[in-house]
DRENKEKE-664989 format. One record per residue (C-alpha): y, x, z negated; residue in three letters. Coordinates in pm, whole numbers, always signed. Layout:
{{Y; X; Z}; 'ALA'}
...
***
This chain:
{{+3187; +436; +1691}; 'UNK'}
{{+3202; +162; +1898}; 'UNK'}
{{+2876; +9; +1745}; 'UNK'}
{{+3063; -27; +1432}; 'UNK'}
{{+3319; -218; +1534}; 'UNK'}
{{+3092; -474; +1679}; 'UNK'}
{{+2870; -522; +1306}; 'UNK'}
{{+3039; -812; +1133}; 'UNK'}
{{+2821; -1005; +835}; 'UNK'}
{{+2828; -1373; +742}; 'UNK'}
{{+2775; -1443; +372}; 'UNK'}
{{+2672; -1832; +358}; 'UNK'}
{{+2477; -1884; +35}; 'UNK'}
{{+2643; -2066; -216}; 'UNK'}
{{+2502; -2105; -578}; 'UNK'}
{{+2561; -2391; -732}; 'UNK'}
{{+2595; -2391; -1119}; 'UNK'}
{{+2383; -2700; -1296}; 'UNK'}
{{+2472; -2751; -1694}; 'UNK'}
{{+2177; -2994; -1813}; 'UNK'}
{{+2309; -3032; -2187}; 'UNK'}
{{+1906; -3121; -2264}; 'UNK'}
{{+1747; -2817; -2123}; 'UNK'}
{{+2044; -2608; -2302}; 'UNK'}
{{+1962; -2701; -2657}; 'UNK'}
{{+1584; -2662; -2574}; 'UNK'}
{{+1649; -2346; -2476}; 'UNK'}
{{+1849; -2243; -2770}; 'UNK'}
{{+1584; -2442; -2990}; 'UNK'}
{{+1315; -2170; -2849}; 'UNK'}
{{+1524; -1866; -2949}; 'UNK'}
{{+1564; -1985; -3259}; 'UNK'}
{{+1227; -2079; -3383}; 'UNK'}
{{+1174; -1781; -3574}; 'UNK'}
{{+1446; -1924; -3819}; 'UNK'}
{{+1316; -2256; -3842}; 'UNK'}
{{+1278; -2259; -4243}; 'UNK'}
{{+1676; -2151; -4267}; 'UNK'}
{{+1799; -2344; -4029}; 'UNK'}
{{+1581; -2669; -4097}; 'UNK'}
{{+1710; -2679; -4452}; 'UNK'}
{{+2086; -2612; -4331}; 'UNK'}
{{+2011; -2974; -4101}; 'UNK'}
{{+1861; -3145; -4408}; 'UNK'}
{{+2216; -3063; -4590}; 'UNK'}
{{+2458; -3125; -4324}; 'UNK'}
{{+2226; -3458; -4213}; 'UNK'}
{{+2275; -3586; -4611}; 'UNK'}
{{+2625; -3489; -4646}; 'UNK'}
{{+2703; -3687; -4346}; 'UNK'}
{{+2511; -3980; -4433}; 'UNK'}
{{+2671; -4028; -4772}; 'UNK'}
{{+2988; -4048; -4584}; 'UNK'}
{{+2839; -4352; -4367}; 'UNK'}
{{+2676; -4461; -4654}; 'UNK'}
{{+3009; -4473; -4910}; 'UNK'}
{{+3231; -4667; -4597}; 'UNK'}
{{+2916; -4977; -4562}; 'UNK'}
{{+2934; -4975; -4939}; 'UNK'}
{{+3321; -4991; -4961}; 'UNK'}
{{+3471; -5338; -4954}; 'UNK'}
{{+3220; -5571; -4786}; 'UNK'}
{{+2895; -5404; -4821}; 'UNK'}
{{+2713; -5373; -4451}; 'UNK'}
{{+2365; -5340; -4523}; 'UNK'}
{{+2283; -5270; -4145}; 'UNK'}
{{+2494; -4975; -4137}; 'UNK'}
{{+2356; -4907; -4464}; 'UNK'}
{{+2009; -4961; -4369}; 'UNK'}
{{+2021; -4755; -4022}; 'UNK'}
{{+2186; -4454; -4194}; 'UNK'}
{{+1964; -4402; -4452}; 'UNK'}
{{+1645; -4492; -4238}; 'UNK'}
{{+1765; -4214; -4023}; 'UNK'}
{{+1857; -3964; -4305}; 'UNK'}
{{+1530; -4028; -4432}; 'UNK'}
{{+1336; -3922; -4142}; 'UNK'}
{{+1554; -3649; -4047}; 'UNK'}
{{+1419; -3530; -4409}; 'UNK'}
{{+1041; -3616; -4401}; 'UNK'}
{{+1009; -3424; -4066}; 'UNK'}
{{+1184; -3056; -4194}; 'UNK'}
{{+1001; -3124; -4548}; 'UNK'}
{{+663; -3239; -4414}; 'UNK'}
{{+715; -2938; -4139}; 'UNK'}
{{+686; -3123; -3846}; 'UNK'}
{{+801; -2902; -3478}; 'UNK'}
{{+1113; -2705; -3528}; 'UNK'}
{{+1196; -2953; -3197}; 'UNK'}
{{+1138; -3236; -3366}; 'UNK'}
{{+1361; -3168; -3671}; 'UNK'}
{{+1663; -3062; -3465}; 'UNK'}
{{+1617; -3339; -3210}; 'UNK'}
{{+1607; -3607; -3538}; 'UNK'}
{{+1874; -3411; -3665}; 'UNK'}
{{+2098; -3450; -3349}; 'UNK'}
{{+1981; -3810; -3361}; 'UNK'}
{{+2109; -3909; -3656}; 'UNK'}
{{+2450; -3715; -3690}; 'UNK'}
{{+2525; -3917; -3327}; 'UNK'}
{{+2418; -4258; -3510}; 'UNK'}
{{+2612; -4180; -3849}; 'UNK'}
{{+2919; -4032; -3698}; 'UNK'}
{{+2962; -4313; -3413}; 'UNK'}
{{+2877; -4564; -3735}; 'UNK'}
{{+3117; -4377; -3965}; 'UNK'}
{{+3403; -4422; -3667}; 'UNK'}
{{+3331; -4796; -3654}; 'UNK'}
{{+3355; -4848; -3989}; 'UNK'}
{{+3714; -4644; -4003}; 'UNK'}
{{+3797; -4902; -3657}; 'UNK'}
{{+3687; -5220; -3855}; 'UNK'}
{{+3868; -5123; -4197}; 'UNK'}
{{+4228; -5036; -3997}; 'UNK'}
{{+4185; -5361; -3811}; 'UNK'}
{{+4107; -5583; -4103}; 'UNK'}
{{+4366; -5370; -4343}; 'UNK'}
***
């Protein structure tokens, strides 16, 4: 009994918890690779939609042919690498690319037409 008393445990590990947002969508990009067709041609939609959005703002008013010029050069290759079936990596990766580009353009071009309005 009395060598019971005396038993006491320490418990020093400590896990630390790491989010790498890269490694996550890599990692979902793997489990997913056996719907790359689907999924591919659901990127190739959302990609256009949102680039006709970008596109219709640089073409509204004064027409911006950069923003014009870098949304459509990235639509475009967002849709040559799921049609020419390029790496399911790839495609998603150009796809994340260019919905970053268009959106942060789109929000400009909402910032620059309040301003000037």
């Amino acid at each position: 009994m009395a060598l019971a008393e005396n038993i006491t445990t320490v418990n020093n590990s400590s896990k630390t918890i790491q989010f790498n947002l890269i490694n996550t969508i890599n990692k979902k990009i793997e489990e997913e690779k056996q719907n790359a067709f689907g999924i591919s041609i659901l990127l190739i939609t959302a990609g256009t939609m949102i680039a006709s959005i970008n596109a219709a703002f640089a073409l509204n008013g004064d027409v911006s042919y950069f923003i014009l010029a870098v949304s459509l050069i990235l639509t475009t290759t967002t849709n040559v690498s799921a049609i020419s079936q390029q790496p399911f990596k790839i495609v998603v990766w150009s796809f994340i690319i260019n919905v970053l580009v268009s959106s942060f353009l789109i929000i400009y071009q909402i910032s620059e037409s309040l301003i000037f309005f």
